[in-house]
C-alpha positions as CSV (number, residue, x, y, z in Angstrom):
1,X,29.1,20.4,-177.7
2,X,29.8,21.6,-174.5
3,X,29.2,19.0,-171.3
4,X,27.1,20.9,-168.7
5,X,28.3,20.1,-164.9
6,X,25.9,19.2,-162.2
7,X,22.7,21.4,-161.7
8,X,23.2,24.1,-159.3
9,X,20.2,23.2,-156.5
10,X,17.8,26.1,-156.3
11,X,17.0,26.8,-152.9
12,X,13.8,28.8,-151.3
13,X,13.0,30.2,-147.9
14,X,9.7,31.3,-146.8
15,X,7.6,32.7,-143.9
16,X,3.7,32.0,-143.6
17,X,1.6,31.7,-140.6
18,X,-1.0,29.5,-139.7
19,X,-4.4,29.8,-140.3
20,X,-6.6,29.8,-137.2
21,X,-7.8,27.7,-135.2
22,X,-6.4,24.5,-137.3
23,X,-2.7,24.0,-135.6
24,X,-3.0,21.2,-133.7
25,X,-0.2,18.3,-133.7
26,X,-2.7,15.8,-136.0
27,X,-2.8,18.8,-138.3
28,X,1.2,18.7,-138.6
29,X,1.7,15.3,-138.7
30,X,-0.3,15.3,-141.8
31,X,1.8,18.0,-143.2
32,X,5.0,16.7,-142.6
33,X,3.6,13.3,-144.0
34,X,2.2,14.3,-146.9
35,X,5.6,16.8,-147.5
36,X,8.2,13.9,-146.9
37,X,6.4,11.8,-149.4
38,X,5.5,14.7,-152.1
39,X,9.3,15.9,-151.9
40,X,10.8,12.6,-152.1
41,X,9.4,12.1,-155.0
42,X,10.4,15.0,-156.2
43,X,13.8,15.3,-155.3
44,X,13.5,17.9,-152.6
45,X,14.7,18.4,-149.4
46,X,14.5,20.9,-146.8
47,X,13.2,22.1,-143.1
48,X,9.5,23.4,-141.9
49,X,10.2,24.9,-138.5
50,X,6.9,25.5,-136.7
51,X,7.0,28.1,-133.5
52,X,3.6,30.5,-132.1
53,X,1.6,30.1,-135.7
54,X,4.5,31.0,-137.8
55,X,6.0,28.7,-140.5
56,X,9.4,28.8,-141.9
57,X,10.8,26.4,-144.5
58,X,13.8,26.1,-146.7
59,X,13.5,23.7,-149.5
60,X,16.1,23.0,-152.3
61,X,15.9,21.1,-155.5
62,X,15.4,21.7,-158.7
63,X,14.0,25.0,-159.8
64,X,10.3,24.0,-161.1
65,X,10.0,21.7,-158.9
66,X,10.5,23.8,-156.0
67,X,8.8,26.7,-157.7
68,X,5.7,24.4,-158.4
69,X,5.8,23.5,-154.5
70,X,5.6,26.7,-153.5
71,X,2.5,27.4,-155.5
72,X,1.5,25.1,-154.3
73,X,1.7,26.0,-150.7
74,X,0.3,29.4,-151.1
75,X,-3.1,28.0,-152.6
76,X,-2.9,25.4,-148.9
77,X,-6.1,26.6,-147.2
78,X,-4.1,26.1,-144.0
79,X,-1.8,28.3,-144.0
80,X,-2.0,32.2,-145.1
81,X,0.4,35.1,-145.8
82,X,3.0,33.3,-147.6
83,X,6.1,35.5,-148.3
84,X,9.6,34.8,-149.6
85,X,12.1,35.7,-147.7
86,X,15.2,34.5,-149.8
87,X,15.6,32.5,-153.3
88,X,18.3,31.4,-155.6
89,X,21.2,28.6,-156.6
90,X,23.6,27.1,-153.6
91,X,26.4,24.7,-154.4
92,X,24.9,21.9,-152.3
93,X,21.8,20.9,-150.5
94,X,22.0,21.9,-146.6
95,X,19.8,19.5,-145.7
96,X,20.8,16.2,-148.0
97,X,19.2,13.1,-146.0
98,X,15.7,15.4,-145.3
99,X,13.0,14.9,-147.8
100,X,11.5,17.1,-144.8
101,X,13.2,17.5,-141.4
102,X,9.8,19.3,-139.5
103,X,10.1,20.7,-136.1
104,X,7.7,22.8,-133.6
105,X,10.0,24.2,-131.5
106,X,10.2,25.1,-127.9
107,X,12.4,27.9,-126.5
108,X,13.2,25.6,-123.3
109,X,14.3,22.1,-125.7
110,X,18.1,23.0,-126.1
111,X,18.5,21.2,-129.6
112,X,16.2,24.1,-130.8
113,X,18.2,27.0,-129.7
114,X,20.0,26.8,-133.2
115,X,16.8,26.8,-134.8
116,X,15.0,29.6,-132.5
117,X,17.5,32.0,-133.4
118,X,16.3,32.1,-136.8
119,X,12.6,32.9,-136.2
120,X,13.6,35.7,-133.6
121,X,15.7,37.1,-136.5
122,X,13.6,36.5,-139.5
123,X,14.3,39.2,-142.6
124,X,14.9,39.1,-145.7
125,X,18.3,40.6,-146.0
126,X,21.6,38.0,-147.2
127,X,23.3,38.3,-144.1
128,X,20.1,36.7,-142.1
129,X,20.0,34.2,-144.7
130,X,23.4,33.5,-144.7
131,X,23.2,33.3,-140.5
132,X,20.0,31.1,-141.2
133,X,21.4,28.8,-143.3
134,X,24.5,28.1,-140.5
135,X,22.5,27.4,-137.7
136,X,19.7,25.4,-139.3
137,X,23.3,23.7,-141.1
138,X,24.1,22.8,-137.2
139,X,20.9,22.1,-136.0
140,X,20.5,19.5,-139.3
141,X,24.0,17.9,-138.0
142,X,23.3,18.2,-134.0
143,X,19.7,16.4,-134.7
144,X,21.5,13.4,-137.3
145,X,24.2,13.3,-134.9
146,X,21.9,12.1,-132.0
147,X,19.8,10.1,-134.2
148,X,16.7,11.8,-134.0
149,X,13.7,11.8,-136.0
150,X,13.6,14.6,-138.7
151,X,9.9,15.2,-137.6
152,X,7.8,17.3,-135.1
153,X,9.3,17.5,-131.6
154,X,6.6,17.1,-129.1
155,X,6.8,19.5,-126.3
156,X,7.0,17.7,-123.0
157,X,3.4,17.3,-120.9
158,X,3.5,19.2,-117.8
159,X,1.6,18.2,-114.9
């Protein structure tokens, strides 16, 4: 009998936009609660980026269980037009130490340029995904790096 090696992760980007008039920080904060504790507990990680309405997230773990998510997702009454932009196996998790990293992101904050880039390109071609999964890859290390929260950033109040 042959041994099998380590489970390839399965790994799953998507693009859905908010339901109206619901997005409100409260609103996310609940989210990214009740994601880092569902994933956790099912051994998946990933990234929600949040930016004018639109959602996207990568999450990797095992194949049903990310699958299930995902359904699970779709059927959220908060969020609508759920498309995938890019699935399949990876060698290793991008985002290891994020049962979910969740960030709204503002054009000015410089630790989301990385991130930024990715919604002004979003496709669903191999070489976006393969430029996606680089600079979310450096925004994931910039953020550890500092020590920051993996949860919303709050833009700044301006007087």
């Amino acid at each position: 009998m042959l041994e099998s090696g380590p489970e390839k992760i399965y790994s799953l980007a998507y693009r859905s936009f908010a339901r109206p008039p619901w997005v409100g920080p409260d609103v996310l904060d609940e989210i990214a609660a009740e994601a880092a504790e569902h994933n956790a507990r099912h051994g998946i990680t990933g990234i929600l980026l949040v930016h004018d309405g639109m959602f996207v997230q990568i999450l990797e773990g095992g194949a049903a269980d990310v699958t299930s998510l995902v359904a699970r997702i779709a059927a959220d009454r908060r969020n609508e037009r759920l498309e995938v932009l890019w699935h399949g196996h990876v060698e290793q998790r991008t985002f290891p130490d994020w049962a979910m990293g969740c960030f709204r992101l503002d054009r000015e904050d410089p630790l989301s340029r990385y991130a930024v880039r990715i919604l002004d390109g979003v496709g669903q071609s191999a070489r976006w995904m393969e430029a996606a999964y680089r600079d979310l890859a450096t925004f994931y290390m910039v953020n550890k790096g500092l020590g920051l929260s993996p949860r919303f950033n709050q833009p700044t109040a301006t007087a």
